[in-house]
C-alpha positions as CSV (number, residue, x, y, z in Angstrom):
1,X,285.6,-139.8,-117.2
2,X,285.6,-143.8,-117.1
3,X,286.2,-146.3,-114.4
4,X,288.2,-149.1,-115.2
5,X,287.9,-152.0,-111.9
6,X,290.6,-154.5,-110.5
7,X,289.0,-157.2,-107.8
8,X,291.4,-157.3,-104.8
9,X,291.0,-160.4,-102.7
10,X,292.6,-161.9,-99.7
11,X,296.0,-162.7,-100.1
12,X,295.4,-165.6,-97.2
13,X,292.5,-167.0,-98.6
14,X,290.8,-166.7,-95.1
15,X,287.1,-168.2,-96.1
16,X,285.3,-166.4,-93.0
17,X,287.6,-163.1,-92.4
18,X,285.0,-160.8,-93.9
19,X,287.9,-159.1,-96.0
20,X,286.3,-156.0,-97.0
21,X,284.3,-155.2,-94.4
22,X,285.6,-151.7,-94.3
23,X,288.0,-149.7,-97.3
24,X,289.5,-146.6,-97.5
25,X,291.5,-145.0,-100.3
26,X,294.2,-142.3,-100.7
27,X,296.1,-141.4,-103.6
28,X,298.2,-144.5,-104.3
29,X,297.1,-146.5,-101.0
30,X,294.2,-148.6,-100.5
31,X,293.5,-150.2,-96.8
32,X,291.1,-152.8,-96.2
33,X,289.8,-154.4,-93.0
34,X,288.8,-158.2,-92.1
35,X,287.9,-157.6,-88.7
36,X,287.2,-161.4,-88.0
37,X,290.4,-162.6,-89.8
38,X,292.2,-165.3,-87.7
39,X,295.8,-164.1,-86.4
40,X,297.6,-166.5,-84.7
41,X,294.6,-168.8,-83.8
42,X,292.8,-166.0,-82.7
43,X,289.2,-164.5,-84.4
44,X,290.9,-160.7,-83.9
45,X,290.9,-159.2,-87.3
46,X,293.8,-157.6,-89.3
47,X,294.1,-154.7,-92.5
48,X,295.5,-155.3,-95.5
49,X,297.2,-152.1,-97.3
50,X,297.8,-152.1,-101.0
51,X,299.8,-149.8,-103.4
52,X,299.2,-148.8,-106.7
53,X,302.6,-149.4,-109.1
54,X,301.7,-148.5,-112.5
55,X,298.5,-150.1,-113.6
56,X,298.0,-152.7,-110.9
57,X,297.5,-152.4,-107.3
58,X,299.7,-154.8,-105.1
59,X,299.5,-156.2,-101.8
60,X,302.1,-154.7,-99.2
61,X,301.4,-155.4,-95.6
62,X,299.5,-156.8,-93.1
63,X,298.5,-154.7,-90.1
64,X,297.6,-156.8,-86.9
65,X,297.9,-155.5,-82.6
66,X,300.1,-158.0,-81.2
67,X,298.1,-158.1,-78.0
68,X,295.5,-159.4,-80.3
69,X,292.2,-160.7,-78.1
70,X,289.5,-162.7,-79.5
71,X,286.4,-161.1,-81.2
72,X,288.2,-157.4,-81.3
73,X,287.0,-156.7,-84.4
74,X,290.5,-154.9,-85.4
75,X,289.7,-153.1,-89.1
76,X,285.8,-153.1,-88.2
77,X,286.5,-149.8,-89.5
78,X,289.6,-148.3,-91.5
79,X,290.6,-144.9,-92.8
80,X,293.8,-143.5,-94.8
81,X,295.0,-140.0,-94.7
82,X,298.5,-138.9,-96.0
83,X,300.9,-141.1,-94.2
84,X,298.4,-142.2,-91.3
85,X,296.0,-145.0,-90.9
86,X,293.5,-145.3,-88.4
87,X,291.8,-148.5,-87.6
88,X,288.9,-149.0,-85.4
89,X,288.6,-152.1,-82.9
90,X,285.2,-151.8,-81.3
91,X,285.1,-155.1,-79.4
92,X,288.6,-154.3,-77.6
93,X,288.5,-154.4,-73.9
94,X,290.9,-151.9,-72.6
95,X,288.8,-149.6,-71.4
96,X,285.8,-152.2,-70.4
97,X,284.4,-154.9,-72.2
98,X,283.5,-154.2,-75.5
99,X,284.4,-150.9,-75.1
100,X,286.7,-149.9,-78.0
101,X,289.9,-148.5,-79.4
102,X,291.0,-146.9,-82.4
103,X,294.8,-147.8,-83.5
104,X,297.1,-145.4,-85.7
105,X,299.8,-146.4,-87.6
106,X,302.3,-144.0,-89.2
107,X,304.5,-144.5,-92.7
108,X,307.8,-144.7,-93.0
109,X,309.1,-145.3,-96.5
110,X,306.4,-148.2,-97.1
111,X,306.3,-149.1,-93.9
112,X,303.4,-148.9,-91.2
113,X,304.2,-148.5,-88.1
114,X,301.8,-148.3,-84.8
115,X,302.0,-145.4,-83.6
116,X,298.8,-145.0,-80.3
117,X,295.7,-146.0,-79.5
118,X,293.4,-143.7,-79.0
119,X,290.1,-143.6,-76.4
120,X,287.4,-141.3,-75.8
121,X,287.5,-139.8,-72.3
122,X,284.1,-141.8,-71.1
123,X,284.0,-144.6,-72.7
124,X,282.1,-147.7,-70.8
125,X,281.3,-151.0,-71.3
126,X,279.2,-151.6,-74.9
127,X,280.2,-148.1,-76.1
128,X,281.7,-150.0,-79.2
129,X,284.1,-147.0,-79.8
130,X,285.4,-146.9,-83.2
131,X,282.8,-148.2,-85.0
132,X,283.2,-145.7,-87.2
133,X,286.2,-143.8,-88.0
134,X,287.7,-141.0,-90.5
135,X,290.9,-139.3,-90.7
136,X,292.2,-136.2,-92.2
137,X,295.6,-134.6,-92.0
138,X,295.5,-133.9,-87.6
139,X,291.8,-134.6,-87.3
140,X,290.3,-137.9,-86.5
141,X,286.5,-138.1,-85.5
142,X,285.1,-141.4,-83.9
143,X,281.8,-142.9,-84.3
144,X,280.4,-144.3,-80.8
145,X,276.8,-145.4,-81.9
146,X,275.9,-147.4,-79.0
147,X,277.1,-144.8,-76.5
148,X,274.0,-143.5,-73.8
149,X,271.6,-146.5,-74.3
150,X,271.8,-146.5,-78.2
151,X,271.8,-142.5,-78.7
152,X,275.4,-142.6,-79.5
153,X,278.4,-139.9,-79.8
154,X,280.9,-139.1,-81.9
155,X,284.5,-137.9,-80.8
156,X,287.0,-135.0,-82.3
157,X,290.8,-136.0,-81.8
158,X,293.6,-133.4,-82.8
159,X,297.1,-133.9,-83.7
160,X,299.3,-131.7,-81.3
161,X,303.0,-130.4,-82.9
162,X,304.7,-132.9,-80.5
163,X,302.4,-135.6,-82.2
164,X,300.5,-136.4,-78.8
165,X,297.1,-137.4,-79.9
166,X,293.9,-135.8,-77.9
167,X,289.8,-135.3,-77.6
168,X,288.9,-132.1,-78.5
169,X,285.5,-132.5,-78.6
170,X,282.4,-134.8,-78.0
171,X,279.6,-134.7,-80.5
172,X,276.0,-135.2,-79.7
173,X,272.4,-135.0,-81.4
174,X,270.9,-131.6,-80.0
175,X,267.9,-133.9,-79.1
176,X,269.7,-136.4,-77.7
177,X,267.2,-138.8,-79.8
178,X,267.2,-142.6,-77.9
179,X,268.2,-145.4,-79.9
180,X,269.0,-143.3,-83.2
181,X,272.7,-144.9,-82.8
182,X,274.5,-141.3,-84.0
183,X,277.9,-142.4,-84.8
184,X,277.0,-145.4,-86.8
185,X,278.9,-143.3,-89.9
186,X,281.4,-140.4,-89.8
187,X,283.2,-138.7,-92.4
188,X,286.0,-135.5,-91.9
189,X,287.4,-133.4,-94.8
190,X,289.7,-130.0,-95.2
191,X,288.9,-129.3,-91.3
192,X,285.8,-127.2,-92.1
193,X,283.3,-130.0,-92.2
194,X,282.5,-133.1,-90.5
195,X,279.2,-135.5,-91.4
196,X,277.9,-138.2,-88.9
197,X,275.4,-140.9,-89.4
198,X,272.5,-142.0,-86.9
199,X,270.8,-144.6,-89.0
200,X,267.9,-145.0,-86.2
201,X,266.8,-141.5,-86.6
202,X,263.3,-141.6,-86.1
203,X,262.2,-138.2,-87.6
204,X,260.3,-139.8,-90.9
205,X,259.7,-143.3,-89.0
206,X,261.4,-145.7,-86.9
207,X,265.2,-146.1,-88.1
208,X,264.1,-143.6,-91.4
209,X,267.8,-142.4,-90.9
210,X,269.3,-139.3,-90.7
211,X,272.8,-137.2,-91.3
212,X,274.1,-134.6,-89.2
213,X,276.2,-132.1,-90.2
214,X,279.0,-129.6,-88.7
215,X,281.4,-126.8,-89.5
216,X,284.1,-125.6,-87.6
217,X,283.3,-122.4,-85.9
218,X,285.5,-120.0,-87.6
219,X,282.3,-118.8,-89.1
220,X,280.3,-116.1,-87.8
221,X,276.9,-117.3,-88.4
222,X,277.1,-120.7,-86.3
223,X,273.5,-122.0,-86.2
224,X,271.6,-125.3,-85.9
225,X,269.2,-126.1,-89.2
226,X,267.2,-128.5,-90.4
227,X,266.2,-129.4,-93.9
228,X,263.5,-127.3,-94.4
229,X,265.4,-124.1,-94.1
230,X,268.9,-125.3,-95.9
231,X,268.3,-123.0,-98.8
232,X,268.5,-120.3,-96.4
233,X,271.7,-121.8,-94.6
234,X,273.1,-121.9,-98.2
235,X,272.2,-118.0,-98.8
236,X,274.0,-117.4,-95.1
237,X,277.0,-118.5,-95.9
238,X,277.4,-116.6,-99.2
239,X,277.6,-113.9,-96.5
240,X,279.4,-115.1,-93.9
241,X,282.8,-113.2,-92.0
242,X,284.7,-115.1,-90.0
243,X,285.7,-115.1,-86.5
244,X,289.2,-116.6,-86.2
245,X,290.0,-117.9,-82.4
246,X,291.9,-120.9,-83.6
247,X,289.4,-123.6,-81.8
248,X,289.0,-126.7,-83.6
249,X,285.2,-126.8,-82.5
250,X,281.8,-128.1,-84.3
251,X,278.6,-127.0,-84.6
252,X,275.3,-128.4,-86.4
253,X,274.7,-126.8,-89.3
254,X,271.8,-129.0,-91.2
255,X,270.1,-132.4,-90.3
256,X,269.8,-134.2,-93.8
257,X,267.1,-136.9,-94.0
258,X,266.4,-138.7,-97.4
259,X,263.0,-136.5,-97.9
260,X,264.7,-133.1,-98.1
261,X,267.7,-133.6,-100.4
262,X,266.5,-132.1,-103.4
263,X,266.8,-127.9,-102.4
């Protein structure tokens, strides 16, 4: 299987935007975020969202808050999924400053229309929610890295069948590790698993990084593992019932630093 590469660049020619900052891809959409794009005179960021016709991929919108503030940092962080797109603002000041949002837009046709933002129950100044974002059918988990002095959360919302968006759940190192900034990456697919980033893990040295991650807890055998014993997580789950209460909860299942990859 070959690659074959198409450069996408700004359509405004903004020189200081930071176009690409974020990207996310799915099937025939690509979004990408210039959180310090200029919008109306004001440094607030914006997305650009591009679909593939035949063999070229062509600019189609321009996603941009209309309450647009200074220094938001709107597409900071961006994530497609089906027909929603969430785009994280950590420099918004709803919820005190610097605090954080996440926007969602919904398609219609090829339209994207705003749909919510979305906040975590807690947040305070400097949080810098939605730093991080990833969306996946009704799942969305938030990354909050600078959340309790640097130790950072992470944050499960779920899609209700009215379309009301809500926490679910709050994520959190089990050694609540200071200044490991968990949340500074999150990823969430097929509603089983969910990885988050803390790039100052200290475990091998300062800031040697580490993942974290965690399965949904229809499974029987829900236990917290490190590295060292994965090959016997691995031989667990070849065995594994389930336990079906219909909660969308987490649990750590392995902490993945760079030393222990190879099993």
């Amino acid at each position: 299987m070959a690659f074959s590469n198409e450069i996408i660049l700004n359509p405004d020619n903004d020189t200081k935007g930071h176009f690409a900052n974020s990207v996310s891809i799915c099937e025939n959409y690509a979004v990408v975020g210039c959180p310090q794009e200029t919008i109306n005179d004001v440094q607030s960021g914006c997305v650009y969202v591009y679909k593939k016709t035949e063999n070229n991929w062509v600019f189609q919108t321009k996603i941009f808050p209309t309450e647009n503030s200074s220094f938001d940092f709107f597409g900071n962080s961006v994530s497609i999924s089906a027909d929603y797109i969430a785009v994280g603002a950590m420099n918004n000041n709803d919820r005190g400053e610097r605090s954080g949002t996440v926007y969602l837009y919904e398609r219609n046709i090829d339209n994207w229309n705003f749909i919510t933002k979305i906040y975590a129950n807690d947040l305070e100044d400097n949080d810098h929610f939605g730093y991080a974002v990833s969306i996946y059918n009704n799942l969305i988990i938030v990354g909050c890295p600078w959340k309790n002095n640097f130790s950072g959360a992470s944050y499960l919302f779920v899609r209700s069948e009215c379309d009301q968006w809500t926490q679910q759940q709050k994520f959190l190192t089990n050694d609540n590790n200071k200044e490991c900034y968990f949340g500074g990456s999150v990823s969430i697919t097929n509603a089983d698993y969910a990885i988050i980033g803390a790039w100052g893990d200290d475990t091998y040295g300062v800031d040697s990084g580490a993942a974290y991650i965690f399965i949904h807890d229809t499974f029987l055998f829900m236990i917290m593992m490190n590295g060292y014993n994965l090959k016997k997580y691995l031989h667990m789950m070849l065995l594994r019932e389930t336990l079906l209460d219909g909660q969308f909860q987490f649990i750590t299942i392995t902490q993945l630093l760079a030393q222990n990859l190879v099993l």
